[in-house]
N, C-alpha and C positions, 0 to 999 in steps of 0.2 A: 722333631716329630711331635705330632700333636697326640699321637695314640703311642702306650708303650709296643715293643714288638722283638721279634726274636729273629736272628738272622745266620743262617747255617752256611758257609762260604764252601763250595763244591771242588770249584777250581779256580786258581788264581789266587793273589792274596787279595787282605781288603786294608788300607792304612788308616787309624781313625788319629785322630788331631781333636786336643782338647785344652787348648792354652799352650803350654809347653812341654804337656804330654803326649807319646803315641807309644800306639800298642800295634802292631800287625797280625793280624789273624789270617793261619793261612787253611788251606784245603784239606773237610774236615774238622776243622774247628767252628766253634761259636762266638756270635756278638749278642747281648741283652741289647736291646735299644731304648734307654729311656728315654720316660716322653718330657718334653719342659726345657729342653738341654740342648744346646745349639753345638756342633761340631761340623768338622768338616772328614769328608772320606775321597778316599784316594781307593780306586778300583785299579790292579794290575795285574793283565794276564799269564798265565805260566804257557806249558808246551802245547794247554789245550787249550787255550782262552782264560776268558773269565766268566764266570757263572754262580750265583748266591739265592738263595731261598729264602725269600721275607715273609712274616706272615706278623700282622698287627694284632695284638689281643686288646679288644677292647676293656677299657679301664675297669670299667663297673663291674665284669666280670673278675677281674684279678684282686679288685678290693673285695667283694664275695667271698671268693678263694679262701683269701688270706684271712679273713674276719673269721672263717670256718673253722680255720687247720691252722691258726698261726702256735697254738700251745701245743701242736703236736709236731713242728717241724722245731729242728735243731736252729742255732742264732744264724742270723744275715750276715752277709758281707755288707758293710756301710755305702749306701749307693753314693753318696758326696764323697766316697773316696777317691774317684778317680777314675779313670778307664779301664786300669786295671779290674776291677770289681764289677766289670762289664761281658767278662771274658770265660772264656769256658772251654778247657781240653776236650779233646777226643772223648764221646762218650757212648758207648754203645748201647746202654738206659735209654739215654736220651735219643737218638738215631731212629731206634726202634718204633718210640712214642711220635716222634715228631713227621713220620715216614705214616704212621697209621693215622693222624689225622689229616694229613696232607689227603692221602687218599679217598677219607668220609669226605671233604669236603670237595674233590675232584667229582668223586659219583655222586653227591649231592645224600650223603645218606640222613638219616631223618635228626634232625637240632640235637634232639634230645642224645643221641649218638656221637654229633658233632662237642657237644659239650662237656661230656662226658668223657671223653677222646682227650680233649683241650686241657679240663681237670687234670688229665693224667700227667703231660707236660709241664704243669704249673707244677705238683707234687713234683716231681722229677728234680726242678730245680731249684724248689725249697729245700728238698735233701740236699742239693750242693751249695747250697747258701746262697743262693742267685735269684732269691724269688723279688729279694725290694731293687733293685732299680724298674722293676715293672709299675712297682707301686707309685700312685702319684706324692710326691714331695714338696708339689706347689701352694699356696695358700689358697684360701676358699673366700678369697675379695669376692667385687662384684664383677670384677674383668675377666676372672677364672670361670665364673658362671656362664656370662656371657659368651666367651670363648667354648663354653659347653654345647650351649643352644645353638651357635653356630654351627657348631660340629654336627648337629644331626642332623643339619640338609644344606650343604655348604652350595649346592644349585640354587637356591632358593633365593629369591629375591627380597635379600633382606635389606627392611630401611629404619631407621635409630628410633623412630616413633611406632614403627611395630615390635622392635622388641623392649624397649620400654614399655609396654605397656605390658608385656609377657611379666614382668618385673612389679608391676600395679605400682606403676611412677609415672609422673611425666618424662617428656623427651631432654627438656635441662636440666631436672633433675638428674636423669642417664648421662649427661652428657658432665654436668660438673662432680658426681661422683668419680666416674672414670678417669676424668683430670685431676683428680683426689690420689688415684693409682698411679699417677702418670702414663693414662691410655688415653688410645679416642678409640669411638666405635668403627671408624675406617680404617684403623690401623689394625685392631681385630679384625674386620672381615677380611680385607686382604691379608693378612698372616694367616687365618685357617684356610684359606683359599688357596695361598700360594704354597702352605705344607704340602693342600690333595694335590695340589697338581704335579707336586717336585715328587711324591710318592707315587703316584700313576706313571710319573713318565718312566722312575726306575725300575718300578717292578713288576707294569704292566704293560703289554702290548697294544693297547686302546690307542685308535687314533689321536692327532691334535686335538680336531674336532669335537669329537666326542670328550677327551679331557676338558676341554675349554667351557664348551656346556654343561658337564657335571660338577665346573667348579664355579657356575655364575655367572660366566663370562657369555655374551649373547653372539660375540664373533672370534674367530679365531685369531684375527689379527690383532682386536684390539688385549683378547688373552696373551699374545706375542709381545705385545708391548709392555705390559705390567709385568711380565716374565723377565725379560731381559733386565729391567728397571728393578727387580728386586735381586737377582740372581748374577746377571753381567754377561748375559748368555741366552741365547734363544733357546724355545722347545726344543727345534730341531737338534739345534748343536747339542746340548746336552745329549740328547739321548743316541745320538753321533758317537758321542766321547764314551758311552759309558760300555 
């Protein structure tokens, strides 16, 4: 995931895979999702299906947060510990908070409401020690940044000489730095590209279409093809499977 995010499993379990770790979270329980961290999840349904509630907190907000309240919340659980430190029982604290923002943001109630809502969530689970895997853990090269700018309009028809210059460098300058990191900028946009669309397709009901446009892609099919080439699996299938 490119954005940290928090994830409430309804019905069904969820299985997460982290090297040679797994944890199962069943209905009722929570998953932190942090951002930066590749794993793989296993969605299987119980007598009613399966059904989970994603909601992403954007980063800047969560470092805010914590820059705020971090002297007045009790120690973290260490997010480099594992999956485990990802996970979170039954909590009816939390239930309650995560149920009232869901709802401001269904009736669209006014930011400053929405945020404040959000706050309360974040507090929630710095009381239970679960506030840092939300926290970014990644370094602040120039491929973290770049990967920033991306992220705020991942439709956007980016090309290496306009965001170089967002950067006040040349285009090889952008281009043998990032080789400095072991990136290139097409490897960037397509990874922030292919995160929105792997998160659209699971959490939202948005056509292909429509995902394929809002991640860049100018046709559906040729969005189908870079999908299957990163993933091993078309749009459709996946959101088939899940």
């Amino acid at each position: 995931m490119l954005e940290p995010g928090l994830c409430r499993v309804q019905h069904g379990h969820k299985h997460v895979f982290l090297g040679e770790q797994r944890l199962t979270v069943h209905a009722g329980q929570w998953l932190v999702l942090p951002s930066g961290i590749e794993f793989d999840v296993e969605n299987e349904p119980d007598t009613s299906g399966y059904l989970a509630q994603v909601l992403c907190m954007p980063q800047r907000l969560v470092s805010e947060f914590h820059h705020t309240h971090a002297q007045q919340l009790p120690p973290t659980v260490d997010a480099t510990g594992g999956v485990l430190s990802w996970f979170i029982q039954q909590n009816l604290r939390l239930d309650i908070a995560w149920q009232r923002l869901l709802n401001s943001l269904t009736t669209q109630e006014p930011t400053v409401l929405q945020r404040h809502l959000l706050n309360e969530v974040f507090l929630i689970l710095g009381l239970l020690g679960r506030l840092s895997p939300l926290l970014s853990h990644s370094d602040s090269g120039l491929a973290a940044c770049v990967r920033q700018l991306l992220m705020s309009d991942p439709s956007a028809d980016w090309s290496q000489s306009q965001v170089a210059s967002r950067f006040h460098m040349s285009s090889p300058t952008l281009r043998r730095r990032l080789q400095n990191e072991g990136q290139t900028f097409r490897d960037l946009l397509d990874g922030v590209r292919m995160a929105y669309a792997l998160s659209y397709l699971q959490t939202t009901r948005r056509s292909i279409d429509d995902i394929a446009h809002a991640c860049g892609y100018a046709s559906a099919s040729r969005f189908a093809v870079r999908f299957r080439q990163r993933y091993g699996l078309s749009p459709r299938a996946l959101r088939k499977a899940i």
